[in-house]
C-alpha positions as CSV (number, residue, x, y, z in Angstrom):
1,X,79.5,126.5,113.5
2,X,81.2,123.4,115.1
3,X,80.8,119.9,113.8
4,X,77.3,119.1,116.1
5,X,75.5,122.3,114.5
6,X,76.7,120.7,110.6
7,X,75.2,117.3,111.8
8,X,71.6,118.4,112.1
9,X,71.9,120.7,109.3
10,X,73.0,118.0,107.1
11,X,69.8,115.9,108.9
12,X,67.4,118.6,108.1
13,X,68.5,119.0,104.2
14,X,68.1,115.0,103.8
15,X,64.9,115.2,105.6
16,X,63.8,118.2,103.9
17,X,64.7,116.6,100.1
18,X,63.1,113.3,100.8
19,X,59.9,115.6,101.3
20,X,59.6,116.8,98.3
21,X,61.2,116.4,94.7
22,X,61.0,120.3,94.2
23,X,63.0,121.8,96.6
24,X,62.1,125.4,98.0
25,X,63.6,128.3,99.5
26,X,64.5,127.2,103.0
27,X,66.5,124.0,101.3
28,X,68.3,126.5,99.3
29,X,69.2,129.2,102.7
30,X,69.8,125.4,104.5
31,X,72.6,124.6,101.8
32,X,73.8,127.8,101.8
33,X,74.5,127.7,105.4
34,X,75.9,124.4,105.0
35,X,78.9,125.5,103.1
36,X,79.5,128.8,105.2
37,X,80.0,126.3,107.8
38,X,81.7,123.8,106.1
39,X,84.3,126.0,104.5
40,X,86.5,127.2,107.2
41,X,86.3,123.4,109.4
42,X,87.6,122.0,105.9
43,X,90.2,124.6,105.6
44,X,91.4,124.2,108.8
45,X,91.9,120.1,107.7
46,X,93.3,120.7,105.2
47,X,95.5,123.2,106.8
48,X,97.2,120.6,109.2
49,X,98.1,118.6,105.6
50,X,99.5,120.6,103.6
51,X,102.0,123.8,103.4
52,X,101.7,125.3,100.1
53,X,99.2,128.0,100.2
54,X,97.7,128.0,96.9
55,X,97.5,124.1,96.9
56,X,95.9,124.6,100.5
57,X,93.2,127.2,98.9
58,X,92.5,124.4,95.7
59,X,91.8,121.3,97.8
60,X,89.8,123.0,100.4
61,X,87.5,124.3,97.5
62,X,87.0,121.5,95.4
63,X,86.5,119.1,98.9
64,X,83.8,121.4,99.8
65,X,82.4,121.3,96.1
66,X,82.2,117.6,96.2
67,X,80.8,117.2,99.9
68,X,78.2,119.4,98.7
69,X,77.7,117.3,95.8
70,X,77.7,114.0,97.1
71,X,75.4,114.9,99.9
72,X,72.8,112.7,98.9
73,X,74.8,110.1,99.5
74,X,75.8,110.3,103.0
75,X,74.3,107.8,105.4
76,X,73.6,109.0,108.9
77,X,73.5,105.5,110.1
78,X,76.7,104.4,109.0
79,X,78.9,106.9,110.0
80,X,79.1,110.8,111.4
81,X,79.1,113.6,109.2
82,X,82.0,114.5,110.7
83,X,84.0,111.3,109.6
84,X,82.3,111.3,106.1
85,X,83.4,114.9,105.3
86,X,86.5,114.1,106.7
87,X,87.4,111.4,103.9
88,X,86.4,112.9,101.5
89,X,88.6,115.7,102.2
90,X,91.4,113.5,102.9
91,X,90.6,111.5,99.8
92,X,91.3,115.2,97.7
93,X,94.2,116.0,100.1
94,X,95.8,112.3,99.1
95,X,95.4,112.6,95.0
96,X,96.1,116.1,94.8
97,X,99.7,115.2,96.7
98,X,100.2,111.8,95.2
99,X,100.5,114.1,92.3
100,X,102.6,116.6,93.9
101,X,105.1,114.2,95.8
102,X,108.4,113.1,94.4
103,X,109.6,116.5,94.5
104,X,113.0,116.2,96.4
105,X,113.6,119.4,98.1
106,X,111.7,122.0,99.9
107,X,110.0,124.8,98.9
108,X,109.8,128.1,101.2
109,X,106.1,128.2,100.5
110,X,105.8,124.1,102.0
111,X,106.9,125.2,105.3
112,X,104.3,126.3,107.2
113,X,103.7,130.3,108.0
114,X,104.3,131.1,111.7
115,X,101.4,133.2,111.2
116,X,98.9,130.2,110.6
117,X,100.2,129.0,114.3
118,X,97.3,130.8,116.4
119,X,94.5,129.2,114.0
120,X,96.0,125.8,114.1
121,X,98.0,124.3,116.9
122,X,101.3,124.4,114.5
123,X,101.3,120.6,112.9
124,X,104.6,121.2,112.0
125,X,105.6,123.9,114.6
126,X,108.8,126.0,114.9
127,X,111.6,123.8,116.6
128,X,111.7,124.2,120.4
129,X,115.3,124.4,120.6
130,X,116.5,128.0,119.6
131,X,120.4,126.8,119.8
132,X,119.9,123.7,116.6
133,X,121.3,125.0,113.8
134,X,118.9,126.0,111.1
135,X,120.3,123.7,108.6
136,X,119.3,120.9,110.9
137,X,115.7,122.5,111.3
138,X,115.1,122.6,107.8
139,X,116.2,118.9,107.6
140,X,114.3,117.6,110.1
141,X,111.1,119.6,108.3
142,X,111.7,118.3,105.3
143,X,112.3,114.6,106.4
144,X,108.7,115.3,108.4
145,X,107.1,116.7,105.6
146,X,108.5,113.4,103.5
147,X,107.0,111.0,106.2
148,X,103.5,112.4,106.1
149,X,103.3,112.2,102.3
150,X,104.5,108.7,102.4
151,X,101.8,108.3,105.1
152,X,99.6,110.0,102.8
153,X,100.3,107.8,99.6
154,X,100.6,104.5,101.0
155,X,97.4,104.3,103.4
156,X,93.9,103.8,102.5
157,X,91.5,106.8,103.7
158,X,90.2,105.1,107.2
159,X,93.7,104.1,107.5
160,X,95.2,107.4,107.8
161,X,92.2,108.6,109.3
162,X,92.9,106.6,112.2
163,X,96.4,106.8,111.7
164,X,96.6,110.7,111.9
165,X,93.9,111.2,114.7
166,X,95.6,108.7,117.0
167,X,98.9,109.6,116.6
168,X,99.0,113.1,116.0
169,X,96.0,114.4,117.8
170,X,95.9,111.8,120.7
171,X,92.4,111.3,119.9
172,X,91.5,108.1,122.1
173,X,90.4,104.8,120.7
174,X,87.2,105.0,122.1
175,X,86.5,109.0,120.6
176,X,87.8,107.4,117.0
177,X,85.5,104.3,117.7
178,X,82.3,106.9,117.9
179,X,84.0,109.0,115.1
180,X,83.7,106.7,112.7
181,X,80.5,104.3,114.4
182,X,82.9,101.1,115.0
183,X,84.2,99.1,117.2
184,X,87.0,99.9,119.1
185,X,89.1,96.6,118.1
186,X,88.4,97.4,114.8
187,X,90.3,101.2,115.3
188,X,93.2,98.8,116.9
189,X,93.4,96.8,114.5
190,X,93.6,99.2,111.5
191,X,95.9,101.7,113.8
192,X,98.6,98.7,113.7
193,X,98.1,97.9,110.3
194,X,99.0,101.6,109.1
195,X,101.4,101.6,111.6
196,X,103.3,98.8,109.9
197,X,102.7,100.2,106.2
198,X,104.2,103.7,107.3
199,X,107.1,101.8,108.9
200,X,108.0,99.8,105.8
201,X,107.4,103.2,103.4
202,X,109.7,105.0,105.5
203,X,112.1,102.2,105.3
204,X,112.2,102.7,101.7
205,X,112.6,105.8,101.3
206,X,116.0,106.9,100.8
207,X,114.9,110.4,101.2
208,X,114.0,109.8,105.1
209,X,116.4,107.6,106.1
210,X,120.2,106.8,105.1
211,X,121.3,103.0,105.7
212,X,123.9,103.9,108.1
213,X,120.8,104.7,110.5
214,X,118.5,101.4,109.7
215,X,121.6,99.6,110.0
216,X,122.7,101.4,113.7
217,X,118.8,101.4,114.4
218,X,118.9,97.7,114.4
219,X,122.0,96.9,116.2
220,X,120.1,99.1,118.5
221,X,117.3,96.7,118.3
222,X,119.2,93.5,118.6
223,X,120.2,94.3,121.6
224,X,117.1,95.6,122.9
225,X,114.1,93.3,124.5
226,X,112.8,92.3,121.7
227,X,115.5,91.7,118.5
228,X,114.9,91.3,115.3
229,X,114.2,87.4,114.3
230,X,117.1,85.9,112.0
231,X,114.2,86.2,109.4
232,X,113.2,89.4,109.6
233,X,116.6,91.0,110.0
234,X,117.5,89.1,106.6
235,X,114.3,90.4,105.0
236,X,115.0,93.7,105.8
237,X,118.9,94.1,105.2
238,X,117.9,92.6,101.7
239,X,115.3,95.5,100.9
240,X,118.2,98.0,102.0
241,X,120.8,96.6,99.9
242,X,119.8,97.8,96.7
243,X,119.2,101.0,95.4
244,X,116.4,102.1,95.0
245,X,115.2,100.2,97.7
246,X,113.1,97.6,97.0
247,X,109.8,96.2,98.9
248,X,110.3,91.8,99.7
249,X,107.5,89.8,97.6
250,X,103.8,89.1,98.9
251,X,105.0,86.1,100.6
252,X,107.6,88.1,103.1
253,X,105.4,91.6,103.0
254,X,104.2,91.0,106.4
255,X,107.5,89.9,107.5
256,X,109.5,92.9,106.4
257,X,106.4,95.3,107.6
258,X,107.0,94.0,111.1
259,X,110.7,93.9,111.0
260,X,110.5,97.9,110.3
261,X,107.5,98.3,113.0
262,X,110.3,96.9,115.8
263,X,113.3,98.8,113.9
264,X,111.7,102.4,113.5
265,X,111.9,103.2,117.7
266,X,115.2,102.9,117.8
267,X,115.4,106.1,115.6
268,X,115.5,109.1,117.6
269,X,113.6,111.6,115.3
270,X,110.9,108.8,115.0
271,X,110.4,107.7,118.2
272,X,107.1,109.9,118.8
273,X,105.5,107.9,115.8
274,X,106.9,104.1,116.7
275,X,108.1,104.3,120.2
276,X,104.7,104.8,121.6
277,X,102.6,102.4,123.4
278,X,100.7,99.9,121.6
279,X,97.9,97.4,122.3
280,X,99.4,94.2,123.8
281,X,97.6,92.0,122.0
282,X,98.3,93.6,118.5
283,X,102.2,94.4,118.8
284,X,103.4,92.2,122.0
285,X,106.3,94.7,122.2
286,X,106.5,98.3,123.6
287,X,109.9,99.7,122.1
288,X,111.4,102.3,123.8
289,X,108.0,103.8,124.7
290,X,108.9,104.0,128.3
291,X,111.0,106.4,128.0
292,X,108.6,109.4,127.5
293,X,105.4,109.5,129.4
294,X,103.5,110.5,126.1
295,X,104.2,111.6,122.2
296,X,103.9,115.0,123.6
297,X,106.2,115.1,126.3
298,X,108.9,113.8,123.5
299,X,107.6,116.4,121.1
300,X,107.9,119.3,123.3
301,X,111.5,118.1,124.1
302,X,112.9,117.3,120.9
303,X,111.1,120.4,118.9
304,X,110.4,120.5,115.5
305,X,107.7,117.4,115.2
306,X,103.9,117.8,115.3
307,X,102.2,117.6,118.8
């Protein structure tokens, strides 16, 4: 059952509930349906979020138990069913690993199972390049897998929505737009404000990056087309120079959020989630996106990072 088939299903068990307050038999086959549908597009969500199996089998069950209880409350005029199941899923996904992060090293059963790869199109795939050593491709996994639970714990539920179907998926503006029943300026607008957040929490981390590669990522930058401001390059070697890193006050938030948005590009490994284009209006600067036609194209060259 795809997504178009769950809409009117939903429709017809709201219609069928607001006429009458004892609901019969064909509600009852209608919900039941429901959640044979819902159950494997949830798992497969929740799949592309998170690599321990039993964890996986948890949040899939208890999103489905609390779309199905929450039903009443979905709108169909505000928003798809699609993109309402879809927070709420991610809103599991996010407290369930907020609790779960912090742990510093990897765990065999975190790394995805090559086996899941026909199912789902490999969110974190096998690396591409069969002569890396596999120390490195365990590194760059785990630095991944440290990103998206950053991306995970710092953004709001639209935010990452938006976030993880634009950047990951290369799901269009315009798609995201109708996703989610808003305007496309607004989807721009809260693509570049996650953008900026995941920049700054990756920044922080210690566990991602080392300050020998901020600090060669923005000589990089200073010598790029658009440097760092004497500002924000103060801003930001501040919040490095402690340890553990620590986040500028609410006056220079913005500041230091920008400073990492230009910085980030000039980072190899990250380029596919910071070097790609961006709306002029919203960034004025393009990084090193020109060098790669798409995220995809660097992807499939460097090996190891979602496509």
């Amino acid at each position: 059952m795809d997504w178009d088939a769950i809409q009117r299903l939903v429709e017809r068990l709201q219609d069928l509930q607001a006429a009458s307050a004892e609901w019969g038999d064909e509600w009852e086959r209608a919900r039941e349906r429901l959640a044979n549908g819902l159950r494997p597009l949830i798992q497969q969500m929740v799949r592309r979020h998170v690599w321990d199996g039993n964890l996986r089998e948890d949040i899939a069950q208890e999103a489905l138990l609390v779309i199905l209880q929450k039903l009443c409350t979905y709108d169909r005029t505000r928003a798809s069913f699609r993109a309402w199941a879809s927070r709420v899923v991610i809103n599991e996904i996010c407290h369930q690993l907020r609790l779960e992060y912090g742990r510093p090293e990897v765990r065999e059963a975190d790394i995805r199972n090559p086996e899941d790869e026909e199912e789902d199109s490999g969110f974190l795939e096998e690396v591409a390049d069969p002569d890396q050593p596999a120390h490195q491709q365990v590194a760059e996994k785990e630095r991944l897998e440290r990103i998206f639970a950053r991306a995970r714990a710092t953004l709001s539920a639209d935010e990452y929505l938006v976030w993880y179907e634009h950047l990951v998926n290369g799901t269009p503006y315009e798609e995201i737009a109708r996703l989610l029943k808003r305007q496309q300026d607004w989807v721009r607008q809260t693509l570049h404000r996650a953008r900026e957040k995941v920049a700054a929490a990756i920044v922080l981390d210690e566990g991602i990056l080392s300050r020998d590669e901020i600090e060669n990522a923005i000589n990089r930058c200073q010598r790029s087309g658009e440097p760092l401001s004497e500002k924000e390059r103060e801003t930001l070697m501040q919040s490095i120079a402690t340890s553990p890193r620590q986040s500028p006050g609410w006056r220079q938030l913005n500041l230091f959020r920008q400073a990492c948005l230009k910085v980030l590009p000039h980072i190899l490994s990250l380029f596919w989630l910071f070097g790609l284009p961006e709306a002029p209006e919203l960034s004025g600067h393009r990084g090193a996106s020109t060098e790669c036609a798409n995220a995809s194209q660097f992807i499939s060259w460097s090996g190891g990072f979602p496509a």
